[in-house]
KEKE-29992 format. One record per residue: residue number from 1; x, y, z of N, C-alpha, C, O in turn. Coordinates in nm, 3 decimals. Layout:
BEGIN
<site num="NUM" n_c1="X" n_c2="Y" n_c3="Z" ca_c1="X" ca_c2="Y" ca_c3="Z" c_c1="X" c_c2="Y" c_c3="Z" o_c1="X" o_c2="Y" o_c3="Z"/>
...
This chain:
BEGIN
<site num="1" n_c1="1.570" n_c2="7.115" n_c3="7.562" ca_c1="1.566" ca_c2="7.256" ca_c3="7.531" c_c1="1.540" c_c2="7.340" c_c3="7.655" o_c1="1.561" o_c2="7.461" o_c3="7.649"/>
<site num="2" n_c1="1.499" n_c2="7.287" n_c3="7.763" ca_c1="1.436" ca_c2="7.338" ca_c3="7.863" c_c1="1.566" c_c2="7.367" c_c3="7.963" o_c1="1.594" o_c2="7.472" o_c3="8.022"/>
<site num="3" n_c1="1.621" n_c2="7.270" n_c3="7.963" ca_c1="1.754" ca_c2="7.235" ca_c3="8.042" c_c1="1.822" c_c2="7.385" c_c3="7.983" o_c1="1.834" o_c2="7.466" o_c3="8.075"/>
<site num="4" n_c1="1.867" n_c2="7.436" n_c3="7.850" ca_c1="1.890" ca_c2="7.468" ca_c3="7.815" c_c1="1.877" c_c2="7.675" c_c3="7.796" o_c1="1.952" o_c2="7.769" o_c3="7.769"/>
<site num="5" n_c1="1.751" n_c2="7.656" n_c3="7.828" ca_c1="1.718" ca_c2="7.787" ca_c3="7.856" c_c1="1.700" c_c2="7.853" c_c3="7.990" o_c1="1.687" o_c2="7.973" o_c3="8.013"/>
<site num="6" n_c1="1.702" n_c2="7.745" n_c3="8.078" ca_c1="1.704" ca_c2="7.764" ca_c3="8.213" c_c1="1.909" c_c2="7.803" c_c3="8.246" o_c1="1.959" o_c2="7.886" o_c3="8.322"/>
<site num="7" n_c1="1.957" n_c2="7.732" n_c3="8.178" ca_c1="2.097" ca_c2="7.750" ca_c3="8.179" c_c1="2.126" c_c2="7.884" c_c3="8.125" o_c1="2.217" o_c2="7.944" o_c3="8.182"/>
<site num="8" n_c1="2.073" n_c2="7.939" n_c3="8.033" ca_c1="2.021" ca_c2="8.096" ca_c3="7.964" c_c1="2.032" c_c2="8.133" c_c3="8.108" o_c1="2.129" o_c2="8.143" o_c3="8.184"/>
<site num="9" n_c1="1.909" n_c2="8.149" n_c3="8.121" ca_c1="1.855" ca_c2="8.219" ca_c3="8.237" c_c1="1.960" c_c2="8.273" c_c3="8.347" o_c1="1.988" o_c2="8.388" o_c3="8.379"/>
<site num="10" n_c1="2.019" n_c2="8.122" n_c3="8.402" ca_c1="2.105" ca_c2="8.171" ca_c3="8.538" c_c1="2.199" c_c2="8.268" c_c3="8.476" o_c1="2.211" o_c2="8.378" o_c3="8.530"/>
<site num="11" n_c1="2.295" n_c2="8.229" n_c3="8.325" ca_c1="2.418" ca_c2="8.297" ca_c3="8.341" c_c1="2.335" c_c2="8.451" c_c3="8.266" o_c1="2.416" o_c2="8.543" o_c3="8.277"/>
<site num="12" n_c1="2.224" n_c2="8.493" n_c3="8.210" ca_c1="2.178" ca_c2="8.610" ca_c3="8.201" c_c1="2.141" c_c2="8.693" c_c3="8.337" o_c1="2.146" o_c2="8.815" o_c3="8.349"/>
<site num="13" n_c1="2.105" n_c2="8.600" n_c3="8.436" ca_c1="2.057" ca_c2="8.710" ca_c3="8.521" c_c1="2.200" c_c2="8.718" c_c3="8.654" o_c1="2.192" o_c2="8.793" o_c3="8.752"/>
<site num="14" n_c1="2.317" n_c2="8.630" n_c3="8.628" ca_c1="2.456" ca_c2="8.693" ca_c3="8.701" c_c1="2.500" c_c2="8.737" c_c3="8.650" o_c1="2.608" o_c2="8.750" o_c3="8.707"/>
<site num="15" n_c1="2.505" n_c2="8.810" n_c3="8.516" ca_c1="2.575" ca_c2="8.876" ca_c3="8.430" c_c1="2.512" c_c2="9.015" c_c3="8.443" o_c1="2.567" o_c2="9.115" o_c3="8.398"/>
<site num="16" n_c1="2.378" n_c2="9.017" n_c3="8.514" ca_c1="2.290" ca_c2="9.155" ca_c3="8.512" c_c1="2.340" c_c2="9.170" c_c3="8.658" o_c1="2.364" o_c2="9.287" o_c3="8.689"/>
<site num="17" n_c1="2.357" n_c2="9.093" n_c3="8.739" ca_c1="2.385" ca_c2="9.139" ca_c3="8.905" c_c1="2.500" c_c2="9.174" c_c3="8.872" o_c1="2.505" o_c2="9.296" o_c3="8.887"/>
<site num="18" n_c1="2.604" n_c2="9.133" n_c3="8.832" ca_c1="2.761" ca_c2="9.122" ca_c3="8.776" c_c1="2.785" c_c2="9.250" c_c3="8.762" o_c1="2.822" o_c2="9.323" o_c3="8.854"/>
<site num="19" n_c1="2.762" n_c2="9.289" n_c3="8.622" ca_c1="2.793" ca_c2="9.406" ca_c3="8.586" c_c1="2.667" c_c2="9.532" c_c3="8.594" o_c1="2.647" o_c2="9.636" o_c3="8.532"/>
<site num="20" n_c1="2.603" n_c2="9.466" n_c3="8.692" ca_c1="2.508" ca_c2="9.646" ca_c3="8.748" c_c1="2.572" c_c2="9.638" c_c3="8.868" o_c1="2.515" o_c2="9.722" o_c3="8.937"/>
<site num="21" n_c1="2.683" n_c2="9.570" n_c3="8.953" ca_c1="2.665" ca_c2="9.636" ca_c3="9.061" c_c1="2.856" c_c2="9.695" c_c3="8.969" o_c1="2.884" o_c2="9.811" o_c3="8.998"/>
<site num="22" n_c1="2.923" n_c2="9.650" n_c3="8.911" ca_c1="3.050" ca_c2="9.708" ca_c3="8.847" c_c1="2.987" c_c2="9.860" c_c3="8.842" o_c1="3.015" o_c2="9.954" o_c3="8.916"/>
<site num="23" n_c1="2.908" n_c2="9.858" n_c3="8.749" ca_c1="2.845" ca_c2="9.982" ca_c3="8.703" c_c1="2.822" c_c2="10.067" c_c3="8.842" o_c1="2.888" o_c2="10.170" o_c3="8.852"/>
<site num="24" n_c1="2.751" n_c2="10.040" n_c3="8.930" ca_c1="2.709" ca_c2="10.121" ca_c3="9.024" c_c1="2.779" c_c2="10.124" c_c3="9.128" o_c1="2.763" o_c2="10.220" o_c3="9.203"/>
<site num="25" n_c1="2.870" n_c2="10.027" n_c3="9.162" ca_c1="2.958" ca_c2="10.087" ca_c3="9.272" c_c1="3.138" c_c2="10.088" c_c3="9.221" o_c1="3.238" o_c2="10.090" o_c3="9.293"/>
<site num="26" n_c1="3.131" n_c2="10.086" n_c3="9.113" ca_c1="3.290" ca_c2="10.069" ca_c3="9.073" c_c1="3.362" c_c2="10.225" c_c3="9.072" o_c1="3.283" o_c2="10.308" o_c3="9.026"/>
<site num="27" n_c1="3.487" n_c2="10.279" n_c3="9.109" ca_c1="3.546" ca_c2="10.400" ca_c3="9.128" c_c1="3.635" c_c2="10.481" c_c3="9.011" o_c1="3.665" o_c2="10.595" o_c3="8.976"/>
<site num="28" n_c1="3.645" n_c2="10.414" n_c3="8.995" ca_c1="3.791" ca_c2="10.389" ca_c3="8.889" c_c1="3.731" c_c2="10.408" c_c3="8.759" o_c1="3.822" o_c2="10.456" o_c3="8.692"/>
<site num="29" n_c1="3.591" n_c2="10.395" n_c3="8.658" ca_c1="3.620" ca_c2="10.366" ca_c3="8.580" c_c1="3.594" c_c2="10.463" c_c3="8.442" o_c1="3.537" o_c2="10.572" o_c3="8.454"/>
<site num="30" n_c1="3.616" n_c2="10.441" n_c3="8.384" ca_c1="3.617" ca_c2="10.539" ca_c3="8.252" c_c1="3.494" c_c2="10.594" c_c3="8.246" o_c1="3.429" o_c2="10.592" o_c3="8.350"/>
<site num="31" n_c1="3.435" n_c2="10.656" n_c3="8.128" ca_c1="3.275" ca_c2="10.682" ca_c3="8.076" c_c1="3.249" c_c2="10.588" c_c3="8.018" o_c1="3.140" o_c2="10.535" o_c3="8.041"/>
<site num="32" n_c1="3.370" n_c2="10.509" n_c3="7.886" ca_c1="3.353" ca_c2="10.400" ca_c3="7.804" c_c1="3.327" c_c2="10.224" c_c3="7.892" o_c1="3.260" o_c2="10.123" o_c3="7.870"/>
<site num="33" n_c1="3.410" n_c2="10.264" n_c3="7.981" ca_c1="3.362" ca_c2="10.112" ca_c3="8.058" c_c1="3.270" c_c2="10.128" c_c3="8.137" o_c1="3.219" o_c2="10.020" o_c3="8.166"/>
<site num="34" n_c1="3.215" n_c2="10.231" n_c3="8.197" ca_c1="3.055" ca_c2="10.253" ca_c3="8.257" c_c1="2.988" c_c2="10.237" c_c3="8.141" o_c1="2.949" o_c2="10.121" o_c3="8.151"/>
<site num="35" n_c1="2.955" n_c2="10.271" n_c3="8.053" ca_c1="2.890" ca_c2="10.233" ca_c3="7.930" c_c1="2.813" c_c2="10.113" c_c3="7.913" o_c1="2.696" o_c2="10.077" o_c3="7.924"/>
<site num="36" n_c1="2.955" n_c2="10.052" n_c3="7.872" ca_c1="2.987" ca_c2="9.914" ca_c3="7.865" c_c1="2.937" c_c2="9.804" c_c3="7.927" o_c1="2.886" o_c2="9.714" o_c3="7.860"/>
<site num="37" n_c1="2.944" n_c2="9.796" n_c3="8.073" ca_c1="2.949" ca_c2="9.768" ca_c3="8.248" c_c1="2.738" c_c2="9.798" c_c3="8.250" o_c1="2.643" o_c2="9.730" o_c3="8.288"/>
<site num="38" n_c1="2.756" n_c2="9.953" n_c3="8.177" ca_c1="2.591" ca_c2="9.949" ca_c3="8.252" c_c1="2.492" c_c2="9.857" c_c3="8.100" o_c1="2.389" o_c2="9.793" o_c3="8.119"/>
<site num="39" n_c1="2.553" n_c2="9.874" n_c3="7.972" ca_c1="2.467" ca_c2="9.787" ca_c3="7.842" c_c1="2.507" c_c2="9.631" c_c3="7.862" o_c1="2.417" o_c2="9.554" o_c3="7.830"/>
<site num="40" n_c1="2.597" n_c2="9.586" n_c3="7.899" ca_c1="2.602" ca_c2="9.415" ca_c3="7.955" c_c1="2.515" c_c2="9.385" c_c3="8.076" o_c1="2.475" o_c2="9.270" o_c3="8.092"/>
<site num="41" n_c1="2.482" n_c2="9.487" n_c3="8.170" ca_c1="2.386" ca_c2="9.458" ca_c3="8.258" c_c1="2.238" c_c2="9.478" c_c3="8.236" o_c1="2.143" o_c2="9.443" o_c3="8.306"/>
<site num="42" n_c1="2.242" n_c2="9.543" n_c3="8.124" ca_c1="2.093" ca_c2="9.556" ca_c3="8.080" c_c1="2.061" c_c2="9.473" c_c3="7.987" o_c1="1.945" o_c2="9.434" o_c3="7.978"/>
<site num="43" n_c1="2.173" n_c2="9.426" n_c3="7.888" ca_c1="2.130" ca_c2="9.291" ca_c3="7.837" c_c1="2.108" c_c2="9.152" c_c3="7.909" o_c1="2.042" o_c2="9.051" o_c3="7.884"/>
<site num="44" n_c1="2.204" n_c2="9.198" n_c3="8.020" ca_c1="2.181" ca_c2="9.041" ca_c3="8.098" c_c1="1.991" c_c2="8.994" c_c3="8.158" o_c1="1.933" o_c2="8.886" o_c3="8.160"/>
<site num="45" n_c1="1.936" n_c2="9.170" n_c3="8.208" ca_c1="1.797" ca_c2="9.177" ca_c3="8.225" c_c1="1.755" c_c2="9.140" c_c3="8.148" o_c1="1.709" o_c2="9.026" o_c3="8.159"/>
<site num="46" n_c1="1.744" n_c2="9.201" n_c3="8.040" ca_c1="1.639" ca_c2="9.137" ca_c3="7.890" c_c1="1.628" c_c2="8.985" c_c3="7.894" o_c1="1.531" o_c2="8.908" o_c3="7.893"/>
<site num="47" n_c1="1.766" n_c2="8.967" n_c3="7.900" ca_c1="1.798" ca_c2="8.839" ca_c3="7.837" c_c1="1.738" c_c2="8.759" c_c3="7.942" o_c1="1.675" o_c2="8.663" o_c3="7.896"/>
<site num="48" n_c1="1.738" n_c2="8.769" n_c3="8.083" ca_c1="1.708" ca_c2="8.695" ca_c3="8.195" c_c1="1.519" c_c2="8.693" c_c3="8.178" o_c1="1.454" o_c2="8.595" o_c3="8.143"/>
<site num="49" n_c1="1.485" n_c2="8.779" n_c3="8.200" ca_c1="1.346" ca_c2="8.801" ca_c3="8.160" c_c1="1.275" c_c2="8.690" c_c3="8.075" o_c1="1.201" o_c2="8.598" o_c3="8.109"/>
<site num="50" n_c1="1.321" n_c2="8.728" n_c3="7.955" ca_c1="1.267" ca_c2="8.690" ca_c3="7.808" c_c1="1.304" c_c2="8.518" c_c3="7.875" o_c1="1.210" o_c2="8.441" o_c3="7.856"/>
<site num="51" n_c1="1.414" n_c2="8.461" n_c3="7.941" ca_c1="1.445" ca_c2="8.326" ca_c3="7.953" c_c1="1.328" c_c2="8.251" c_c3="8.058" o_c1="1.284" o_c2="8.136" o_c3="8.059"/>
<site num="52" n_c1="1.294" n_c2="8.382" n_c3="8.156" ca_c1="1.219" ca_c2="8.351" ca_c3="8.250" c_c1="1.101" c_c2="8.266" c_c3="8.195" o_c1="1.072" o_c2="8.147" o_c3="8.206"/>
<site num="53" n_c1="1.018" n_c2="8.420" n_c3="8.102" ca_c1="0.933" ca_c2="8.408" ca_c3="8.052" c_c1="0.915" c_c2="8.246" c_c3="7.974" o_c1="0.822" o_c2="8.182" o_c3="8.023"/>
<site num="54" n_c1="0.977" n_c2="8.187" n_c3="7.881" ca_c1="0.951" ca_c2="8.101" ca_c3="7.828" c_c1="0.999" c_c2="7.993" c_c3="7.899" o_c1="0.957" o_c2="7.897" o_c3="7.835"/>
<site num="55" n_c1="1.064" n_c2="7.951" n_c3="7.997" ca_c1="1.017" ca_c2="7.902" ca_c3="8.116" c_c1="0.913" c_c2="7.822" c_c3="8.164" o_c1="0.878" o_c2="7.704" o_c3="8.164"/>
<site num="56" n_c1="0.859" n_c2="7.977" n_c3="8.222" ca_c1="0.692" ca_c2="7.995" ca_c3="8.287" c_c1="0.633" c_c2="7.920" c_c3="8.156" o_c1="0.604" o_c2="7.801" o_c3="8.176"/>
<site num="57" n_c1="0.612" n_c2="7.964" n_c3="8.041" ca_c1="0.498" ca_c2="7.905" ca_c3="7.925" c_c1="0.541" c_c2="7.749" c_c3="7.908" o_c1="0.450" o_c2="7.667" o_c3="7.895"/>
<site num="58" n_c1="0.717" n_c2="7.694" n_c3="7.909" ca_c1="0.695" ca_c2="7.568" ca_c3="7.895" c_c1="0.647" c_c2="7.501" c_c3="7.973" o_c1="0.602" o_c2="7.390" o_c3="7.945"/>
<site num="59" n_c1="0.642" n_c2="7.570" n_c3="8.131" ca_c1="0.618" ca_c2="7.460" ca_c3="8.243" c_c1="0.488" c_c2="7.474" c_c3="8.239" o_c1="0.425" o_c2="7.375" o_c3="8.275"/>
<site num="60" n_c1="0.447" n_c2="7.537" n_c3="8.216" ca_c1="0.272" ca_c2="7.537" ca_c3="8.160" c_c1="0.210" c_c2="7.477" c_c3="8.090" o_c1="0.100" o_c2="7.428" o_c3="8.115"/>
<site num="61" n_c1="0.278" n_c2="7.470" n_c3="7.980" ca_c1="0.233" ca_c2="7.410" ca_c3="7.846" c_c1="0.274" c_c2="7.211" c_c3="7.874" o_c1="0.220" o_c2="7.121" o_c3="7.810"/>
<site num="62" n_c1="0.363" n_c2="7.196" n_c3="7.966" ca_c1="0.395" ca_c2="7.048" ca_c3="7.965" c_c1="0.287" c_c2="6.964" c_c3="8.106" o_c1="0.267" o_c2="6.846" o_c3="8.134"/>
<site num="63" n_c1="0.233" n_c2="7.108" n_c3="8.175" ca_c1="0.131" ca_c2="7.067" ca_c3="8.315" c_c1="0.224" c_c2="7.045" c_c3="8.422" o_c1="0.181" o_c2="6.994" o_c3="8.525"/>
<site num="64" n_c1="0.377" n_c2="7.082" n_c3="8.410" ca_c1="0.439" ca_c2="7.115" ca_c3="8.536" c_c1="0.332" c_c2="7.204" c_c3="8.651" o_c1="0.260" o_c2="7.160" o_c3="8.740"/>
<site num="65" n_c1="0.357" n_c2="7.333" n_c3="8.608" ca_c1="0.253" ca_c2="7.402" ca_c3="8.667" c_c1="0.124" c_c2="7.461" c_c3="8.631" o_c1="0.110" o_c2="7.474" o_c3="8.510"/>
<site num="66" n_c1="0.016" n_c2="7.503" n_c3="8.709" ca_c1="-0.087" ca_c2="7.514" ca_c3="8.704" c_c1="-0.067" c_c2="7.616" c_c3="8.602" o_c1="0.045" o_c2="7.666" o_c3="8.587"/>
<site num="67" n_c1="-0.189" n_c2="7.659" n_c3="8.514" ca_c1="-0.237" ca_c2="7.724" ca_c3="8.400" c_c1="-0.284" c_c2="7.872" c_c3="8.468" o_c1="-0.343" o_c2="7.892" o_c3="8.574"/>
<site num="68" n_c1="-0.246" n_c2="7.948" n_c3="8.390" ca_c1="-0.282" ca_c2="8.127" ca_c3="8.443" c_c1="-0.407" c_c2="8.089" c_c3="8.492" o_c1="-0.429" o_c2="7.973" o_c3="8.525"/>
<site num="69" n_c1="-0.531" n_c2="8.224" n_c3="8.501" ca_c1="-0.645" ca_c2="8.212" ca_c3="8.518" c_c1="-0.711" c_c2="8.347" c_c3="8.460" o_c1="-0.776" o_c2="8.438" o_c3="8.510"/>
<site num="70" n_c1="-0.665" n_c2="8.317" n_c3="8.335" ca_c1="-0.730" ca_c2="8.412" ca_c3="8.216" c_c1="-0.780" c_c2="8.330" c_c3="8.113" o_c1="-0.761" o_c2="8.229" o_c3="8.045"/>
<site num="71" n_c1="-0.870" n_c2="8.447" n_c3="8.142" ca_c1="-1.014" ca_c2="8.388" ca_c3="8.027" c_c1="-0.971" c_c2="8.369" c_c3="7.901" o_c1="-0.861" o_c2="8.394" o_c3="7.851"/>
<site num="72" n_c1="-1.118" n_c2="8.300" n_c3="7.834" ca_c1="-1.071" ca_c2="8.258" ca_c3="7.686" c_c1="-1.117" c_c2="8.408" c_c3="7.617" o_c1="-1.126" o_c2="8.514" o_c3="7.680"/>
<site num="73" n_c1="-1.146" n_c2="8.386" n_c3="7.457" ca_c1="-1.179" ca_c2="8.502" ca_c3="7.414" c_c1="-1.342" c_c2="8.533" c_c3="7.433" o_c1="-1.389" o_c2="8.642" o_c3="7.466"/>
<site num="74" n_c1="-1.432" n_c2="8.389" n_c3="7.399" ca_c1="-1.540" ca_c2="8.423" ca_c3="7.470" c_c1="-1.581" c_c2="8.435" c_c3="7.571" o_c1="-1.672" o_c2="8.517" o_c3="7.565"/>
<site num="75" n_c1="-1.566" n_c2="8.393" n_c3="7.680" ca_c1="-1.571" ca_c2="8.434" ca_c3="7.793" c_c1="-1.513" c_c2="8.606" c_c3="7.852" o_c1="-1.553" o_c2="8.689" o_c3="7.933"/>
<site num="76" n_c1="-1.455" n_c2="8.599" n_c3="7.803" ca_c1="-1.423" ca_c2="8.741" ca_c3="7.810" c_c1="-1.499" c_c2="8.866" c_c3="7.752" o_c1="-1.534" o_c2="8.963" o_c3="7.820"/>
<site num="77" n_c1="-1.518" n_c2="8.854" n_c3="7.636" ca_c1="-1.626" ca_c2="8.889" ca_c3="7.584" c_c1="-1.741" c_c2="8.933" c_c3="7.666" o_c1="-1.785" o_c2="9.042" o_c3="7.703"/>
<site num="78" n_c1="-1.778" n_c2="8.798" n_c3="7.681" ca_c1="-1.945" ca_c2="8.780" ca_c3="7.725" c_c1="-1.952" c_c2="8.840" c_c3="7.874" o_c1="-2.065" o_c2="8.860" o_c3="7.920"/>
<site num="79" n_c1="-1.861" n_c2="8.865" n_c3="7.938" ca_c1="-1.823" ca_c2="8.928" ca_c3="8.080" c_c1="-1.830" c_c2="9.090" c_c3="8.044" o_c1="-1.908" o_c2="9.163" o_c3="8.104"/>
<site num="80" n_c1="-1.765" n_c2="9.126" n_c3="7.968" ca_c1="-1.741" ca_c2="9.245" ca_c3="7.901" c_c1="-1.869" c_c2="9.295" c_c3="7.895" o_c1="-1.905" o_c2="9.383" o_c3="7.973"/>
<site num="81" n_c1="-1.946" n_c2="9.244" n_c3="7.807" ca_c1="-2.110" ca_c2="9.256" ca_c3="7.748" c_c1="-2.187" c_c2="9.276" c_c3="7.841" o_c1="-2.275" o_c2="9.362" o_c3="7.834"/>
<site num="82" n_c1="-2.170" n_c2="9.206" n_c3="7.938" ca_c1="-2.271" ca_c2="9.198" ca_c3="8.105" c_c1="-2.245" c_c2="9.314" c_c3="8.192" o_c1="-2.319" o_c2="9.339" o_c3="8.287"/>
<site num="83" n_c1="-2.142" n_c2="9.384" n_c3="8.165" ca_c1="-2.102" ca_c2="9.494" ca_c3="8.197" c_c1="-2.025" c_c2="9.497" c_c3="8.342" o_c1="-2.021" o_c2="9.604" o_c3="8.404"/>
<site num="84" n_c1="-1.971" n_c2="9.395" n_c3="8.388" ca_c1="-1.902" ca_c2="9.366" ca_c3="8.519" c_c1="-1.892" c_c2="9.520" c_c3="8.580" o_c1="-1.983" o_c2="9.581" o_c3="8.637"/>
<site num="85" n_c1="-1.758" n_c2="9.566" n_c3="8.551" ca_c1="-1.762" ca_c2="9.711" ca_c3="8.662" c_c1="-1.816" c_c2="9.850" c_c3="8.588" o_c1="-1.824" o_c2="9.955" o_c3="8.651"/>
């Protein structure tokens, strides 16, 4: 699955370089294919993002890579309470 969303990933985030630079440097083109050109490049972001993101949490979750360094809920809390800043 991993293989899989990483494969997400690449063709979402050349599809956002792809058609944002169509969009932003192309001469020629209609209003309807700027449109077009600039909502396929903003889905390709989302889409690249959101692929990133779960990613990052599987390689986390399997101990590829190291774990954030955010607190639990008590600990947080109890930091809160002590009045840090």
């Amino acid at each position: 699955m991993n293989k899989l969303i990483a494969i997400v990933n690449v063709v979402a985030w050349s599809g956002f370089w792809a058609f944002g630079y169509i969009a932003l440097t192309a001469q020629d083109l209609s209003d309807q294919q700027l449109l077009i050109a600039s909502l396929l490049a903003f889905a390709g972001f989302i889409m690249g993002i959101a692929a990133y993101l779960r990613l990052v949490r599987a390689a986390e979750a399997s101990g590829y890579a190291k774990k954030t360094n955010q607190l639990d809920t008590a600990a947080r809390n109890r930091a809160q309470s002590e009045g840090g800043m």
